[in-house]
The first five atom37 places (N, CA, C, CB, O) and aatype in JSON, in Angstrom:
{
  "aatype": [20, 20, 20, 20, 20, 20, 20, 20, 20, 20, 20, 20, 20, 20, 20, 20, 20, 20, 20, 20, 20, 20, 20, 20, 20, 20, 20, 20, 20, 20, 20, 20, 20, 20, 20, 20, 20, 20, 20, 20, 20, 20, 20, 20, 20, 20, 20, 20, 20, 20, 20, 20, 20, 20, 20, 20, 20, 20, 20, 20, 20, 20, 20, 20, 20, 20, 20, 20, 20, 20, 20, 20, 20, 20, 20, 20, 20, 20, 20, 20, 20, 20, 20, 20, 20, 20, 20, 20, 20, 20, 20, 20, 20, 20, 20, 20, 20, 20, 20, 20, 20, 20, 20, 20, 20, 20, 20, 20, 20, 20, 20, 20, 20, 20, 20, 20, 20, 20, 20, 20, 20, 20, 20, 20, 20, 20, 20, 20, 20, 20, 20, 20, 20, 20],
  "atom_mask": [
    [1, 1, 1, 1, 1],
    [1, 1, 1, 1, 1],
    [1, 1, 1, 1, 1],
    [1, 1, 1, 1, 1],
    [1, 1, 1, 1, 1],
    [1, 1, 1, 1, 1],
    [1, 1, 1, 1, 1],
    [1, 1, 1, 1, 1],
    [1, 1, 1, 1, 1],
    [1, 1, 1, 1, 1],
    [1, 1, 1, 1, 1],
    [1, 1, 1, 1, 1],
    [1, 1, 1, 1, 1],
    [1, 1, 1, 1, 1],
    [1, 1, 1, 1, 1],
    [1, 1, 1, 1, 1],
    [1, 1, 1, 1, 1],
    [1, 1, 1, 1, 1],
    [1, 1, 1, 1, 1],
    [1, 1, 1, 1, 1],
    [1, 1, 1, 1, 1],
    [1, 1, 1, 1, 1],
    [1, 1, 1, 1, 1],
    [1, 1, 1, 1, 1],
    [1, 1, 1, 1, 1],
    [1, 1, 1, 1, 1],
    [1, 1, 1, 1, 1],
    [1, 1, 1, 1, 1],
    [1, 1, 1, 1, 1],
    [1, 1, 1, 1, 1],
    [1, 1, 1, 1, 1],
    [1, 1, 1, 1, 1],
    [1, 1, 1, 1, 1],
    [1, 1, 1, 1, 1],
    [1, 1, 1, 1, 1],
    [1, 1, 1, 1, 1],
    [1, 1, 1, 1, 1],
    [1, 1, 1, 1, 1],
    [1, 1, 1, 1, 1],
    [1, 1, 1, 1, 1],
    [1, 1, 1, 1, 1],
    [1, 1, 1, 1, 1],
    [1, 1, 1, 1, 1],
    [1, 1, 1, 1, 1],
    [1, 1, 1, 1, 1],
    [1, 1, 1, 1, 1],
    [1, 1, 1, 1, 1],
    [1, 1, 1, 1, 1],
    [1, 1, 1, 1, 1],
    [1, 1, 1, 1, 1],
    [1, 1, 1, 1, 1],
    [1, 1, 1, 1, 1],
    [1, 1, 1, 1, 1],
    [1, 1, 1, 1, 1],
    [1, 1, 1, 1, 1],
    [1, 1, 1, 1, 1],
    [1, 1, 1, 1, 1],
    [1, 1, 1, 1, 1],
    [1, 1, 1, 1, 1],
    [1, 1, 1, 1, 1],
    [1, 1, 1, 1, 1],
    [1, 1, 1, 1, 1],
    [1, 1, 1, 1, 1],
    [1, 1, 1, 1, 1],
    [1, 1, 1, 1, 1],
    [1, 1, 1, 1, 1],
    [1, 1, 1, 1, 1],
    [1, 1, 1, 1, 1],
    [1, 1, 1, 1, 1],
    [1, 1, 1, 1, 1],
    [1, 1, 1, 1, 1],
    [1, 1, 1, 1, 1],
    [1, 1, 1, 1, 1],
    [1, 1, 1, 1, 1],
    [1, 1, 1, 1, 1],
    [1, 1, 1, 1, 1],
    [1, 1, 1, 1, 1],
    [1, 1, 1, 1, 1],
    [1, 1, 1, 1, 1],
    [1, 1, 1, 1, 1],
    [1, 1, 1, 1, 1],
    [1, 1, 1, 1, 1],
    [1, 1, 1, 1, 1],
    [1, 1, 1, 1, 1],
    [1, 1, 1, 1, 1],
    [1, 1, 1, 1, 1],
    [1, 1, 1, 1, 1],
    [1, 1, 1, 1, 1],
    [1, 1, 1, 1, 1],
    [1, 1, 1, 1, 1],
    [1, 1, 1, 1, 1],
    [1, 1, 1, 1, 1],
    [1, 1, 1, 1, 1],
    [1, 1, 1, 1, 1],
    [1, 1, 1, 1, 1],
    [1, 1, 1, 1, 1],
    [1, 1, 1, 1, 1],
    [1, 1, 1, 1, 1],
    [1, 1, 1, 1, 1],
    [1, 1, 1, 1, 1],
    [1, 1, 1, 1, 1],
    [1, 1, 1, 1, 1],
    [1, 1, 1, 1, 1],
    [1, 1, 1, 1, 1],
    [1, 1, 1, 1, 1],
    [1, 1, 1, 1, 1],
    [1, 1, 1, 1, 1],
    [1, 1, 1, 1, 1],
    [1, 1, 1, 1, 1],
    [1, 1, 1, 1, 1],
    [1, 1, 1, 1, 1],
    [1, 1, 1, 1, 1],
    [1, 1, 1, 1, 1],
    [1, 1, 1, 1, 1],
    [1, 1, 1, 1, 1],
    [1, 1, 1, 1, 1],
    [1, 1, 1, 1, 1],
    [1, 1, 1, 1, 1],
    [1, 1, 1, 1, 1],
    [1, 1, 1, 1, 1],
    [1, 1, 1, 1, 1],
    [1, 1, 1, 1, 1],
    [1, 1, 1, 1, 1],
    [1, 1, 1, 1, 1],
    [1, 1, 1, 1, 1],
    [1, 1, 1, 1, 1],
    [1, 1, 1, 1, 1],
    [1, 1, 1, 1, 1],
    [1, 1, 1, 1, 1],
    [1, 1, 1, 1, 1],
    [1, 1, 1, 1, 1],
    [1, 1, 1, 1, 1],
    [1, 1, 1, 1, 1],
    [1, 1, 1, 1, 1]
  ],
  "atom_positions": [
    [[16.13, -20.9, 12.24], [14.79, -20.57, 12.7], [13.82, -21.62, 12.15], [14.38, -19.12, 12.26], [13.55, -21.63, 10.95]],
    [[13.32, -22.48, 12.97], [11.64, -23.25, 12.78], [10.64, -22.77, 11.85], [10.74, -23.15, 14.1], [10.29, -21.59, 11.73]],
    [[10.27, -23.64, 11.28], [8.87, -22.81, 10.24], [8.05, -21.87, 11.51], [7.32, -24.39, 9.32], [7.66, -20.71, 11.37]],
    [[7.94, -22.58, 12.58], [6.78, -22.08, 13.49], [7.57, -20.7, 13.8], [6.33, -23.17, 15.01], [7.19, -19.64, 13.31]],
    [[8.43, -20.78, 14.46], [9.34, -19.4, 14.49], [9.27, -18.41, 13.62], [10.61, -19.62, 14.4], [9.43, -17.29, 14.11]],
    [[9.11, -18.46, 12.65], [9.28, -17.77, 10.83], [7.47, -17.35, 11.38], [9.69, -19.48, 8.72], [7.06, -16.23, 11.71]],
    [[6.85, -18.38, 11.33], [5.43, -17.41, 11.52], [5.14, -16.66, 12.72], [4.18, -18.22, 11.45], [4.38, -15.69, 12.66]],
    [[5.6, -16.96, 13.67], [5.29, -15.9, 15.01], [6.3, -14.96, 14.48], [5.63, -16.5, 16.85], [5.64, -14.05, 13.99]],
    [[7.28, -14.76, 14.35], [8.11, -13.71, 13.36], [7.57, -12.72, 12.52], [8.81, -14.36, 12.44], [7.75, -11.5, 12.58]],
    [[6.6, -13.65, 11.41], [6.13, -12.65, 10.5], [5.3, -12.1, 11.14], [5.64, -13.0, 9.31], [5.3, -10.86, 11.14]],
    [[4.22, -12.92, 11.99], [2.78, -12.48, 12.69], [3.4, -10.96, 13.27], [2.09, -13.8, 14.23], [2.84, -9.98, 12.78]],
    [[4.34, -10.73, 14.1], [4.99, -10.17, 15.16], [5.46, -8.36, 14.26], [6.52, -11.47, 15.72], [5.55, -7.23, 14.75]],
    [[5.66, -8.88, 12.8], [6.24, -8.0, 12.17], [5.3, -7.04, 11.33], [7.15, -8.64, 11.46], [5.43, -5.86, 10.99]],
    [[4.1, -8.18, 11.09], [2.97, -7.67, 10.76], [2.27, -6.76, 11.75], [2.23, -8.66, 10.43], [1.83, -5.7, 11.29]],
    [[2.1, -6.99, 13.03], [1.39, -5.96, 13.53], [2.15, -4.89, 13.95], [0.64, -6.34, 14.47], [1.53, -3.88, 14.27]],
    [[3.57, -4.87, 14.04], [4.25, -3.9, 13.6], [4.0, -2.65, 12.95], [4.82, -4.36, 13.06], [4.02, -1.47, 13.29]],
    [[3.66, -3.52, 11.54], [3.48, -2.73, 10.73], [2.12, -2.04, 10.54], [3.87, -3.28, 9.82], [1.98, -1.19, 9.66]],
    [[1.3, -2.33, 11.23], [0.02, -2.15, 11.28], [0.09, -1.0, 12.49], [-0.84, -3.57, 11.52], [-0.56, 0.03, 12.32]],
    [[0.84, -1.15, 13.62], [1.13, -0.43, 14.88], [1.77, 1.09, 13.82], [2.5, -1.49, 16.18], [1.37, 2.22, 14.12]],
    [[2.4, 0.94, 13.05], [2.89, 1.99, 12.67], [2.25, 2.96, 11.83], [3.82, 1.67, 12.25], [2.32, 4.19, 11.77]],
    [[1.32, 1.74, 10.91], [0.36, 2.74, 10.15], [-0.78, 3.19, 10.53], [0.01, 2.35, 9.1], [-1.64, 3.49, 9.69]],
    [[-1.05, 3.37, 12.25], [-2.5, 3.65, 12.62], [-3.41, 3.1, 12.23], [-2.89, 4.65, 12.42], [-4.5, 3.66, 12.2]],
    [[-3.29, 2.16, 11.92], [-4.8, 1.3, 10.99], [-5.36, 0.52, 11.92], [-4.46, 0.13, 9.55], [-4.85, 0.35, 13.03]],
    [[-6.58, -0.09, 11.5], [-7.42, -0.86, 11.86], [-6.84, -2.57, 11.29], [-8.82, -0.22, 11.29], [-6.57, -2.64, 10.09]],
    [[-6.72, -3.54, 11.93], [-5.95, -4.62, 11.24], [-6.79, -5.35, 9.63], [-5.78, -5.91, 12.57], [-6.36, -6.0, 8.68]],
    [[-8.3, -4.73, 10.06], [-9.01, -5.28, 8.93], [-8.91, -4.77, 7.64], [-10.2, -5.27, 9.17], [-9.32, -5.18, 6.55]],
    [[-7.9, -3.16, 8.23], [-7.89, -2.46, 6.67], [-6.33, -2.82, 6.3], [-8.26, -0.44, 6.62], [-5.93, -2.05, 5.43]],
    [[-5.3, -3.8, 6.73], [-4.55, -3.8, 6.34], [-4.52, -5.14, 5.2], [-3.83, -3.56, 7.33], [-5.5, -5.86, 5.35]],
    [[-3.78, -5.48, 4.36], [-3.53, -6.89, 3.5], [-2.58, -7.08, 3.14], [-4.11, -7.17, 2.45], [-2.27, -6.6, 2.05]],
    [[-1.87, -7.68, 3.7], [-0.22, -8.49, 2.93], [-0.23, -9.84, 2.38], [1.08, -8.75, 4.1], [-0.34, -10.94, 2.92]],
    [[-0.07, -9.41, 0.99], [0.25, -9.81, -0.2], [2.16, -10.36, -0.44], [-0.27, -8.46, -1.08], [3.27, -9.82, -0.4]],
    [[1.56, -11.8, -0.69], [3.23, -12.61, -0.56], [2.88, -13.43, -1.88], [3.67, -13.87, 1.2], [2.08, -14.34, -2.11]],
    [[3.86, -12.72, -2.71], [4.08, -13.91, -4.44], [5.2, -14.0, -4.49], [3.65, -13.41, -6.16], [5.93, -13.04, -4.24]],
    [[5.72, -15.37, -4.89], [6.61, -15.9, -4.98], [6.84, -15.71, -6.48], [6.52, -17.06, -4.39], [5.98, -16.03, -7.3]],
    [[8.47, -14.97, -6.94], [8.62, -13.75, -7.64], [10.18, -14.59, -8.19], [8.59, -12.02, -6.57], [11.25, -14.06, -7.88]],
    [[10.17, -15.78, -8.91], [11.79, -16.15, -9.12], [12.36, -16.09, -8.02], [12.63, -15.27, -10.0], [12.98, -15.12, -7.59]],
    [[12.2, -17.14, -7.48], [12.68, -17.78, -5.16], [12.84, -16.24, -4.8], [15.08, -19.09, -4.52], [13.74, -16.18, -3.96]],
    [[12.47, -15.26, -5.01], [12.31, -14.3, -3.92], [10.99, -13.74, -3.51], [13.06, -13.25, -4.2], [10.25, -13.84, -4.49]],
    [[10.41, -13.24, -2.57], [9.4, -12.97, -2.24], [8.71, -11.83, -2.52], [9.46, -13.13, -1.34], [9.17, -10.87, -1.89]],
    [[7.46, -11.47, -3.47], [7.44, -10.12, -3.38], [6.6, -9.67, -2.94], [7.56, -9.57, -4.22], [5.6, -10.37, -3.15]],
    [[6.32, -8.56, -2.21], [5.29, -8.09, -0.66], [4.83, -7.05, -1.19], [6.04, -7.65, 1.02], [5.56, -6.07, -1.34]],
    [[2.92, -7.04, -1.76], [2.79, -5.87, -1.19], [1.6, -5.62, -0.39], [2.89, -4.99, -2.08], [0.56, -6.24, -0.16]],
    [[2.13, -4.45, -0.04], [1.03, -4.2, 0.97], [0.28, -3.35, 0.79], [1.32, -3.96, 2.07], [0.74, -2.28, 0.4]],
    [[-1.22, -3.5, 1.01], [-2.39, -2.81, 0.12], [-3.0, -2.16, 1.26], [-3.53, -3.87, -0.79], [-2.52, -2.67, 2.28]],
    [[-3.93, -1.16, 1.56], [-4.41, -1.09, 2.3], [-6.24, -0.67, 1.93], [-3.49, -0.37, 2.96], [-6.61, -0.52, 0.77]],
    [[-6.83, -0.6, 2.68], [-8.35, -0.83, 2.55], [-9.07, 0.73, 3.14], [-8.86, -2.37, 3.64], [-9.13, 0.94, 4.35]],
    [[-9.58, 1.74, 2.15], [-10.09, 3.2, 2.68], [-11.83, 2.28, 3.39], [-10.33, 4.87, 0.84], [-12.69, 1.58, 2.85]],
    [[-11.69, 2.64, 4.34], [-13.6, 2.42, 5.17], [-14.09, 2.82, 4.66], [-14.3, 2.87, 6.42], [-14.99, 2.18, 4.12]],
    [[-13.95, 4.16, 4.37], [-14.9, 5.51, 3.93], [-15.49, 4.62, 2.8], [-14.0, 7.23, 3.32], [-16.61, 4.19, 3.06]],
    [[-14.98, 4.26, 1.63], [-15.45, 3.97, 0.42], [-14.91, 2.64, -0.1], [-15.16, 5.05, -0.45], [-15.16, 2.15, -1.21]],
    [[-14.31, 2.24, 0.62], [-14.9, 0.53, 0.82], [-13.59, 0.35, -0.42], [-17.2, -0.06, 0.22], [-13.75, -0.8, -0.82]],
    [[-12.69, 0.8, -0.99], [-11.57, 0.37, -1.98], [-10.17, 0.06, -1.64], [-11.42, 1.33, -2.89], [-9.66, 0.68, -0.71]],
    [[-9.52, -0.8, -2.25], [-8.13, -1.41, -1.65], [-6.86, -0.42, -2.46], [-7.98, -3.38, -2.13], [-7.15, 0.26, -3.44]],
    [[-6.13, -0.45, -2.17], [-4.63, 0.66, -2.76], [-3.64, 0.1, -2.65], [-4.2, 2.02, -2.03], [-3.9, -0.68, -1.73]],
    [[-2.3, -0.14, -3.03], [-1.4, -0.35, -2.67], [-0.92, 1.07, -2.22], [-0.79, -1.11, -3.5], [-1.16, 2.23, -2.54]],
    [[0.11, 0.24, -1.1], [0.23, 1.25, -0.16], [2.34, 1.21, -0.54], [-0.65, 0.68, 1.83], [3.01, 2.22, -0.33]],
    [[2.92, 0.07, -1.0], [3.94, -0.26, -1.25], [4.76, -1.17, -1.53], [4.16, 0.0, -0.85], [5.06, -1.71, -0.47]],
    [[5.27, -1.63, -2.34], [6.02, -3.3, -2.94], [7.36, -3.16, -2.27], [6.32, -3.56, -5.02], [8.06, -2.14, -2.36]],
    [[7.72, -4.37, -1.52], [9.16, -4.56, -1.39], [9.65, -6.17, -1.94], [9.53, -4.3, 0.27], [8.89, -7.14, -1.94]],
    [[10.4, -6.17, -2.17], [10.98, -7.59, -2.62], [12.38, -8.2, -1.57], [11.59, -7.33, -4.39], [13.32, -7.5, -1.2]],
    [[12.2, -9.62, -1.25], [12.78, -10.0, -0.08], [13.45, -11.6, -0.46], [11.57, -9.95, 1.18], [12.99, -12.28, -1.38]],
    [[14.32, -11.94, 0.18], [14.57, -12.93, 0.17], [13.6, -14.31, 0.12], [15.22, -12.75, 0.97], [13.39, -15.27, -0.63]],
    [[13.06, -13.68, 1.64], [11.72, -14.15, 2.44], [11.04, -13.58, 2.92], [11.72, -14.76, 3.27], [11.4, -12.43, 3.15]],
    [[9.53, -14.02, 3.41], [8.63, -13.31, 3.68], [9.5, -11.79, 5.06], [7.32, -14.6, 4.24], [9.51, -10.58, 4.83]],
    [[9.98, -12.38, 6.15], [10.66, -12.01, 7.09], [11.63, -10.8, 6.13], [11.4, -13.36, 7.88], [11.48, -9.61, 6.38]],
    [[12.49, -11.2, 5.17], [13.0, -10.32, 5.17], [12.73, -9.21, 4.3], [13.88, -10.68, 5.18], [13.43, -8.21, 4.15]],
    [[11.22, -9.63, 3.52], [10.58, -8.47, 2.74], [9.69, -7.86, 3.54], [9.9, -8.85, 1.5], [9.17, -6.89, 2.98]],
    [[9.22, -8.11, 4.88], [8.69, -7.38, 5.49], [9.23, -6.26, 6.24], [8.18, -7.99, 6.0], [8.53, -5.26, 6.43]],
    [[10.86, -6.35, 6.83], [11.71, -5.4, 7.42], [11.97, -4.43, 6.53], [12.9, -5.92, 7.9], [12.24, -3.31, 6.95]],
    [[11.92, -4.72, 4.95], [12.31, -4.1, 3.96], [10.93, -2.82, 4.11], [12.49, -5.2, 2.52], [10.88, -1.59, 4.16]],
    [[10.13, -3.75, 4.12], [8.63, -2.52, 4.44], [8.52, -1.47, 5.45], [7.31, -3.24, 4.91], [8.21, -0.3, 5.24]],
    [[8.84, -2.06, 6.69], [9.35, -1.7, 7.92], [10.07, -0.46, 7.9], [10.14, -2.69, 8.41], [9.81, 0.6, 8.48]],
    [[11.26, -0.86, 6.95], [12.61, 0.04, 6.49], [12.07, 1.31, 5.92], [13.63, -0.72, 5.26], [12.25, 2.45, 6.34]],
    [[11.12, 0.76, 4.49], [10.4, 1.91, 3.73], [9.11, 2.54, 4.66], [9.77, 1.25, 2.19], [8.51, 3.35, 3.95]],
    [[8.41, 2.44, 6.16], [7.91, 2.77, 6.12], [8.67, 4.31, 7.36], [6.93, 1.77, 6.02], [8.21, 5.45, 7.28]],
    [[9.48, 4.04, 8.07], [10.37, 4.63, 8.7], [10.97, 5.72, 8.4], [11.06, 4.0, 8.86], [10.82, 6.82, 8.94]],
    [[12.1, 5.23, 6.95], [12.76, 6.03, 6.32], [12.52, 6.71, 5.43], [13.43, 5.69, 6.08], [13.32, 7.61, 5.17]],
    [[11.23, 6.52, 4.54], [11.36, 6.8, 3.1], [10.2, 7.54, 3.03], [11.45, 5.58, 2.07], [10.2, 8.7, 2.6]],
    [[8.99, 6.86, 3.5], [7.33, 7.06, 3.47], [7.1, 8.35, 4.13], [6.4, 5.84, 4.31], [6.21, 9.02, 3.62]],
    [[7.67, 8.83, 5.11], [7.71, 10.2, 5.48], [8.23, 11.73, 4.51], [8.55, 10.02, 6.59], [7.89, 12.91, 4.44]],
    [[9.17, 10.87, 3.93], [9.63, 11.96, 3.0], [8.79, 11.79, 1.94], [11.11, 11.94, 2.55], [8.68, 12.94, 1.5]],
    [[7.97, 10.9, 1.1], [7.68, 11.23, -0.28], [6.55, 12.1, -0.21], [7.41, 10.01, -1.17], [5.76, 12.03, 0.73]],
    [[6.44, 12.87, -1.07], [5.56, 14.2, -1.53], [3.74, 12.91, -1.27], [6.18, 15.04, -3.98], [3.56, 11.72, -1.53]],
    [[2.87, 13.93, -0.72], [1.65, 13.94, 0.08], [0.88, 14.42, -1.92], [1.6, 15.46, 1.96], [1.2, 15.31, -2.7]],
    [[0.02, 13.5, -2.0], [-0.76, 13.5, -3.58], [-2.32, 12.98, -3.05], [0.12, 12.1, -5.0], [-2.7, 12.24, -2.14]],
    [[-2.97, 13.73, -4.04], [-4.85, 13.93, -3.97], [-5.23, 13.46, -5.1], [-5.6, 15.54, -3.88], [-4.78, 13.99, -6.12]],
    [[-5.87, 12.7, -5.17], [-6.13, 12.02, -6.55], [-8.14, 11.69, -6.21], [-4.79, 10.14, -6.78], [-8.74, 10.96, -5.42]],
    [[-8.47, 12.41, -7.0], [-9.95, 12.51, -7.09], [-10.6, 11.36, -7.73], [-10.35, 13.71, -7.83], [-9.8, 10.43, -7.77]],
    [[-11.79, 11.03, -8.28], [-11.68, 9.66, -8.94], [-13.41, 9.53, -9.14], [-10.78, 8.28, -7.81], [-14.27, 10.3, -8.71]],
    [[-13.53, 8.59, -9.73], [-15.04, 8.32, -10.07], [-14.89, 6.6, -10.27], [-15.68, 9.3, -11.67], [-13.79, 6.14, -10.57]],
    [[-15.77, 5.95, -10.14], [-15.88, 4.51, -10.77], [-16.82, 4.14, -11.69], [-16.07, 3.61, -9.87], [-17.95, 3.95, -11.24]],
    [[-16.62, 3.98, -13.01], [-17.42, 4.23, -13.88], [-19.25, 3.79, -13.77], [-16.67, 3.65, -14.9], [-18.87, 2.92, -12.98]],
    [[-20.43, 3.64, -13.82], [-21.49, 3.44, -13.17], [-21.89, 4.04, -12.13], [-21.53, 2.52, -12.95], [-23.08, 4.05, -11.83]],
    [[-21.01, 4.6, -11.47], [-21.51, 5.46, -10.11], [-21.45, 6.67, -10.57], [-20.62, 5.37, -8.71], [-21.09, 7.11, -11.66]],
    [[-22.05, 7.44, -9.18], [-21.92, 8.77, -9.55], [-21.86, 10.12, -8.52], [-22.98, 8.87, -10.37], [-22.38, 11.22, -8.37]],
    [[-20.5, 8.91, -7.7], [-19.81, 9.44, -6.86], [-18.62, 9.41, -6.42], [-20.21, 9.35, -6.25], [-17.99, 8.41, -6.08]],
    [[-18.09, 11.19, -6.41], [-16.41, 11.45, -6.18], [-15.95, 11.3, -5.55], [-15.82, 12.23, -6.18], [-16.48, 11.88, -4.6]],
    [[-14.83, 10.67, -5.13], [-14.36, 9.72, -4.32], [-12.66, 10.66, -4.17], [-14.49, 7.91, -5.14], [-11.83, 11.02, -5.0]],
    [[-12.73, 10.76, -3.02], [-10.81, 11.63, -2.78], [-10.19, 10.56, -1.8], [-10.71, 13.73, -1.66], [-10.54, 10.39, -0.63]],
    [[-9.12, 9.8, -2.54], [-8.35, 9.39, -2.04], [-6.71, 10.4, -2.11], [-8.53, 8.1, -2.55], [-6.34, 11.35, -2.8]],
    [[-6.09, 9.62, -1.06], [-4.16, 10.1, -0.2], [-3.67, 9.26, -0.49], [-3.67, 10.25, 1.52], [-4.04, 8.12, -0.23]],
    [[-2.12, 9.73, -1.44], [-1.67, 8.66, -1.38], [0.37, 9.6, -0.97], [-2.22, 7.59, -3.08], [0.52, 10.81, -0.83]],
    [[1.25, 8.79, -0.9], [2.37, 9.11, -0.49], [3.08, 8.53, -1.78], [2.71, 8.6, 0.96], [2.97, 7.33, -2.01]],
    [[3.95, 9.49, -2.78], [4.18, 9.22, -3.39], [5.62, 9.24, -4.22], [3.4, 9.45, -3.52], [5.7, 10.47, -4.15]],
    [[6.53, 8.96, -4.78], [7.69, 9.89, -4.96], [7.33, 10.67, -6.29], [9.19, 9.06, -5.06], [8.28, 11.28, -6.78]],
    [[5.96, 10.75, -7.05], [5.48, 11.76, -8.26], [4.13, 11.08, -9.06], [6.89, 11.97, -9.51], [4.03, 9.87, -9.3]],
    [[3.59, 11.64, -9.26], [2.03, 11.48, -9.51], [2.09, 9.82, -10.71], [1.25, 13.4, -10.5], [1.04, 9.21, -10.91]],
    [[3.02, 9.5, -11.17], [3.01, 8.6, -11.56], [2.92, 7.61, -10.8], [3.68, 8.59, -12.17], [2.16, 6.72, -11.18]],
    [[3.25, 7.52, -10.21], [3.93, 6.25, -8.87], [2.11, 6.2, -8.23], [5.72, 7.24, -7.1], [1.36, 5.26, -8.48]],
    [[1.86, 6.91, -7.74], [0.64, 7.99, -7.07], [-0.51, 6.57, -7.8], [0.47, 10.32, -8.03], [-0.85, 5.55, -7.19]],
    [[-0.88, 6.93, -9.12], [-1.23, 6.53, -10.18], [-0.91, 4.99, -9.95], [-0.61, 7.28, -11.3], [-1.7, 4.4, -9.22]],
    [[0.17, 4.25, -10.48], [0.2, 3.05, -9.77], [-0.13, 2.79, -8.52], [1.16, 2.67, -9.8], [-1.16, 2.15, -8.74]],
    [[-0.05, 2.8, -7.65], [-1.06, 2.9, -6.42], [-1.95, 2.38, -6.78], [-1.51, 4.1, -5.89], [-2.03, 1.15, -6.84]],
    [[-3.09, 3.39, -7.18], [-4.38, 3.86, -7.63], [-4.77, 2.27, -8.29], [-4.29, 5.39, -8.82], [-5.41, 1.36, -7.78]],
    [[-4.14, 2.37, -9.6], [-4.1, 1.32, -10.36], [-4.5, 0.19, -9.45], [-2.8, 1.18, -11.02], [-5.65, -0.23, -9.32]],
    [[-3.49, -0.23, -8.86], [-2.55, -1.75, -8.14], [-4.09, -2.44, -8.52], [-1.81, -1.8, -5.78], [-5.01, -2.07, -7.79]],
    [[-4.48, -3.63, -9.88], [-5.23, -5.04, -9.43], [-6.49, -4.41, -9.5], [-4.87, -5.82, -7.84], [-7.37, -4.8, -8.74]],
    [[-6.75, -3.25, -10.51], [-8.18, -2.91, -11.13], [-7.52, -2.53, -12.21], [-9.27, -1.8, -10.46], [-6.36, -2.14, -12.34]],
    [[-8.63, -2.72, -13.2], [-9.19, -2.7, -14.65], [-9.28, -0.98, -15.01], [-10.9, -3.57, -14.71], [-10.26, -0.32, -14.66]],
    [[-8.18, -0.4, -15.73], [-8.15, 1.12, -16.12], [-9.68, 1.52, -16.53], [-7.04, 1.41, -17.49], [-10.36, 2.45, -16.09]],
    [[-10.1, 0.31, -17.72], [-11.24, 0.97, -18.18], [-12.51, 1.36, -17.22], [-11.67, 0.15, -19.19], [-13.5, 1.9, -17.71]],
    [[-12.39, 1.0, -15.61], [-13.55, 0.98, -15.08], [-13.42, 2.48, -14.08], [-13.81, -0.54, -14.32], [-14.36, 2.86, -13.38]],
    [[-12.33, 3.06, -14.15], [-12.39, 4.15, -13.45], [-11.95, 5.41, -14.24], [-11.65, 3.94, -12.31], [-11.36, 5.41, -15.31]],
    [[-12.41, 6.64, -13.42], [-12.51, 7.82, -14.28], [-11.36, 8.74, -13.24], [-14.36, 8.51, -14.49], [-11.7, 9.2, -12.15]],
    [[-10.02, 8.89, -13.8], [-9.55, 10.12, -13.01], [-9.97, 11.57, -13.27], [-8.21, 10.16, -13.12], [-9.81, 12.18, -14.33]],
    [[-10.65, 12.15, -11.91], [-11.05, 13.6, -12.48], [-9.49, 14.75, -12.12], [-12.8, 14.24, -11.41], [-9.12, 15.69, -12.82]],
    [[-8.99, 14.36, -11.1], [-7.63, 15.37, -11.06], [-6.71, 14.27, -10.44], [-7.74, 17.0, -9.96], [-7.1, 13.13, -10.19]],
    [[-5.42, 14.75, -10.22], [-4.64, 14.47, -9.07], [-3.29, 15.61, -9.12], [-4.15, 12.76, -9.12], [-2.48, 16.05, -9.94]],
    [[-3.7, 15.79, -7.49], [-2.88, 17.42, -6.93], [-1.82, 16.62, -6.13], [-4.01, 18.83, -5.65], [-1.82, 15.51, -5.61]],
    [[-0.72, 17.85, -6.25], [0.52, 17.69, -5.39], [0.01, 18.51, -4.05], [2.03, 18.39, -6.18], [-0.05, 19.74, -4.12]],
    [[-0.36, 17.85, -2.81], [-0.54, 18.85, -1.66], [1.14, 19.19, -1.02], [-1.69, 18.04, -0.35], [2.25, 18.66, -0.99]],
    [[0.34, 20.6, -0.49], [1.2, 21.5, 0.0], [1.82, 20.82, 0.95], [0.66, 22.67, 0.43], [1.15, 19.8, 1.12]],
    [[2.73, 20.82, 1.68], [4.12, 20.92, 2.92], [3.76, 20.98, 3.46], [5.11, 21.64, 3.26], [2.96, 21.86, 3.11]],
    [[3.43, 20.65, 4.75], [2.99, 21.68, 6.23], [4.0, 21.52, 6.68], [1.78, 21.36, 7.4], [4.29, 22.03, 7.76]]
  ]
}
């Protein structure tokens, strides 16, 4: 496969993935670091409501192409099953509560999310709930 190939590829896989998560393309961001020659992907996504970025999930790949199928893979197989989490929140200076969703396999994970590429000391967790099943 052509470099040019490899990018209409990724382009192709990306909106994929965007097709799958109902999103808006502006709230999506893929994130590619080069991780010891393998690639590591994640993908963050962007709430409108309140204007903050999340990771949404890390996969690690050969190459860009094949850490994105890996996403693909996790968003198909896996992302449906993990337990549905409410995580309430404040940002320190403001003085407004903010409810973010996240998909999680346990409030830790949830929490990384949350975390992903901000500064602990600047935010305030007020809860985070396991929601119910439907």
């Amino acid at each position: 496969m052509t470099h040019n190939d490899k990018n209409i590829e990724t382009a192709r896989l990306q909106e994929e993935i965007i097709s799958k998560l109902g999103m808006d393309s502006k709230n999506v961001i893929f994130n590619y670091k080069d991780k010891n020659g393998a690639i590591r992907f994640d993908l963050v996504t962007i709430n409108p409501k309140h204007d903050q970025s999340f990771l949404f999930y890390t996969t690690v790949g050969t190459d860009k192409i094949d850490a994105i199928k890996k996403m693909l893979e996790y968003i198909d197989e896996h992302y449906p099953k993990e337990s549905s989490m409410t995580i309430q929140w404040m940002k320190l200076g403001d003085n407004k509560l903010h409810t973010s969703y996240f998909r999680a396999k346990n409030m830790y994970e949830a929490l990384d999310k949350f975390f992903y590429e901000r500064d602990l000391a600047h935010y305030k967790i007020f809860s985070i709930s396991l929601n119910p099943v439907s």
